[in-house]
C-alpha positions in Angstrom: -4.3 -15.4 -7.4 -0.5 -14.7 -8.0 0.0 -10.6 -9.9 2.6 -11.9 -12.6 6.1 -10.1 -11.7 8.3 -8.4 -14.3 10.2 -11.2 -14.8 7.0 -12.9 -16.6 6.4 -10.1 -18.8 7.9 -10.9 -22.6 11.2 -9.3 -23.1 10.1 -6.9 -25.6 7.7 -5.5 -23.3 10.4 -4.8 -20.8 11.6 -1.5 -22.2 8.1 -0.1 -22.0 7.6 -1.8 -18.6 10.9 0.1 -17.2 9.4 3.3 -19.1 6.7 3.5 -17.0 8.4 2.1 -14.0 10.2 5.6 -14.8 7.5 8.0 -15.5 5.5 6.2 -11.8 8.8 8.1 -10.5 8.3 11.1 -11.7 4.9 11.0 -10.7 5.9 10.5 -7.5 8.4 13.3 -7.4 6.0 15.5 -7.7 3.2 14.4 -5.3 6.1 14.9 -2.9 7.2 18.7 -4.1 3.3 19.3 -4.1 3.0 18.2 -0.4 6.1 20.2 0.1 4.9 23.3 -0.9 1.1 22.6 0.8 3.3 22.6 4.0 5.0 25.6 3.4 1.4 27.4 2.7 -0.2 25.8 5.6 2.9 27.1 7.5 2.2 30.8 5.9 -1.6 31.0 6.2 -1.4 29.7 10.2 1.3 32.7 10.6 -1.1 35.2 8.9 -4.2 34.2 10.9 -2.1 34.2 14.0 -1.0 37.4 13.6 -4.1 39.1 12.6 -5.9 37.6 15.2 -8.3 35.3 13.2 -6.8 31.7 14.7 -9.7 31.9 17.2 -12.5 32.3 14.5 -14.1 29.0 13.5 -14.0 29.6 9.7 -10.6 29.7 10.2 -10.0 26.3 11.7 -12.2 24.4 9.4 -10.3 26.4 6.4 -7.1 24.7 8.2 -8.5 21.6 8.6 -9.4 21.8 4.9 -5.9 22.2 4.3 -4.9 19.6 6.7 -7.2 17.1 5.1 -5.9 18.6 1.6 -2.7 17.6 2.5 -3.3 13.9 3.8 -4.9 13.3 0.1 -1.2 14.0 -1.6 0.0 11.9 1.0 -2.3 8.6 0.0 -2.1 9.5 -3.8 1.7 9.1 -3.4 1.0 6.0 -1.2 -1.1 4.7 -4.0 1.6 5.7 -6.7 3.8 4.0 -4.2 1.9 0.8 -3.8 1.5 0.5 -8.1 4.9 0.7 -8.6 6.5 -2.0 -6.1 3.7 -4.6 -7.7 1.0 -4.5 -4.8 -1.7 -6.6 -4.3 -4.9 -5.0 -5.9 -6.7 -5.5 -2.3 -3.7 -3.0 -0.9 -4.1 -0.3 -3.8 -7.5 -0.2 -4.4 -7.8 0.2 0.2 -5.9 3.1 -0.6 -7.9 4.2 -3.5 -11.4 3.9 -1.3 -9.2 5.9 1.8 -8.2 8.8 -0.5 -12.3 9.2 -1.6 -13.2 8.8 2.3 -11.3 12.1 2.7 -11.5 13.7 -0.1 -15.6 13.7 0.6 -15.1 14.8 4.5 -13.1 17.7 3.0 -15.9 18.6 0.5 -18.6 18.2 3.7 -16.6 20.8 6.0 -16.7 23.2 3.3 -20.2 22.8 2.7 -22.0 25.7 3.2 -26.2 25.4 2.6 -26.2 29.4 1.7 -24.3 28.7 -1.2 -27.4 27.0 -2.9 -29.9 28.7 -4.5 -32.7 26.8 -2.2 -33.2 24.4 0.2 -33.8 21.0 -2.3 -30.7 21.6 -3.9 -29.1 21.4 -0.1 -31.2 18.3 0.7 -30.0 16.7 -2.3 -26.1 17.6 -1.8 -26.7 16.4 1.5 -28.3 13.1 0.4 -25.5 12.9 -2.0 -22.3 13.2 0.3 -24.2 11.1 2.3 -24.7 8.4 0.3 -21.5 8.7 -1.3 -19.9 8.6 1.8 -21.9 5.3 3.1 -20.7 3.9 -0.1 -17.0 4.2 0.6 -17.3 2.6 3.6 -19.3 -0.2 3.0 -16.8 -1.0 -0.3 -13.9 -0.6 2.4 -15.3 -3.1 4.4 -15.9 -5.4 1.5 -12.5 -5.1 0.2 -10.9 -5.5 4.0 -13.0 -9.1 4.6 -13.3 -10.5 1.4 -10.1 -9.3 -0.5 -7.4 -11.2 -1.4 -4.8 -10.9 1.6 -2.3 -8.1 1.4 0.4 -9.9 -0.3 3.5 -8.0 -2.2 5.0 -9.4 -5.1 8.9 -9.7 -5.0 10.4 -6.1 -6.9 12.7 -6.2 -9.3 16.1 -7.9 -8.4 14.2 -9.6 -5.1 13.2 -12.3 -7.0 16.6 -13.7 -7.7 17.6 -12.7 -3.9 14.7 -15.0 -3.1 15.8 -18.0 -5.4 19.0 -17.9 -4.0 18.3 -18.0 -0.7 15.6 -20.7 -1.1 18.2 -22.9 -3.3 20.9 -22.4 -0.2 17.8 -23.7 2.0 17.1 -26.8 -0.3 20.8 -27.7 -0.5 21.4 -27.5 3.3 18.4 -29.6 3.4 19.3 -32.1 1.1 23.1 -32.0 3.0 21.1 -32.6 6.6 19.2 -35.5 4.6 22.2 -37.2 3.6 24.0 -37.0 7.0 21.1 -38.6 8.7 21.2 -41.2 5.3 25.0 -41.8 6.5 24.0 -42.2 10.4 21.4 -44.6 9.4 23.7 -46.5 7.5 26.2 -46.4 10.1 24.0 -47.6 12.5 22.6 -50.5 10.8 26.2 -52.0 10.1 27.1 -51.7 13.6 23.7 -53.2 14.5 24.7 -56.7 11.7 28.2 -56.5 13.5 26.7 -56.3 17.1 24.1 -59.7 15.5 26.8 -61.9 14.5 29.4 -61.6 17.1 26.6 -62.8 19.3 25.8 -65.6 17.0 29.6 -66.2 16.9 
């Protein structure tokens, strides 16, 4: 099924259409300063453990691969802000969607530390939960991936005429190749009724 494109949306709708179109910018904007400044704090924090000798510890590398994994979320939420605004299929937006909750629970599984529970059901039933949280992601991810509609992108604004244009050039140089070969035909059946009656003559 065919997302309608701007162009189909009623002209007094298009103001609010190119407000939002606006405001997904600014949202974008600042995914990318956020992922900017989780750089520069990933940057400071491996300089601080480095130099007071903690790199080596293993809290420390899961606390950076908590950051790391941090940092990867920004980078499919502005994927998914991405995707919305240039008119995505919903198969390609919602892939991202399902991606962004695969790691966003790995992140919350590293971290997860059993003393932090007051007793051992609550763990088993965190545990149970991630788990089958996690199982669900994936199983919708494969769901979406097989049975989706295919990962189709809907002209943006201003391609559409691009696309018009270039297909009417196509039909006319068609319709020009058509009437050559119309010609040649013609051509050759007049020398074929000339070629008829000198032999009869």
């Amino acid at each position: 099924m065919k997302i309608p494109s701007w162009k189909d949306i009623p002209g007094e709708f298009q103001i609010l259409n190119w407000v939002l179109q606006k405001i997904e910018s600014v949202a974008a904007l600042i995914v990318v300063a956020l992922f900017g400044i989780g750089v520069i704090d990933l940057g400071l924090l491996i300089f601080e453990r480095f130099q007071s000798g903690e790199i080596r510890e293993v809290s420390t590398v899961i606390e950076l691969i908590e950051f790391l994994l941090l940092l990867f979320i920004i980078v499919e939420v502005y994927r998914t802000i991405a995707a919305y605004a240039q008119d995505r299929q919903p198969k390609y937006v919602l892939t991202l969607v399902l991606y962004t909750g695969v790691i966003a629970v790995v992140r919350r599984i590293l971290v997860f530390k059993p003393e932090d529970f007051a007793s051992s059901t609550d763990v088993l039933f965190n545990s149970m939960g991630f788990a089958i949280l996690l199982l669900s992601l994936g199983v919708m991810i494969f769901i979406v991936d097989q049975y989706g509609n295919p990962m189709e992108t809907v002209p943006a604004i201003g391609e559409t005429d691009k696309n018009n244009e270039g297909s009417n050039e196509e039909n006319m140089d068609e319709d020009d190749t058509d009437a050559e070969d119309a010609d040649t035909d013609e051509a050759d059946a007049e020398d074929g009724e000339e070629e008829v009656e000198s032999n009869e003559s």
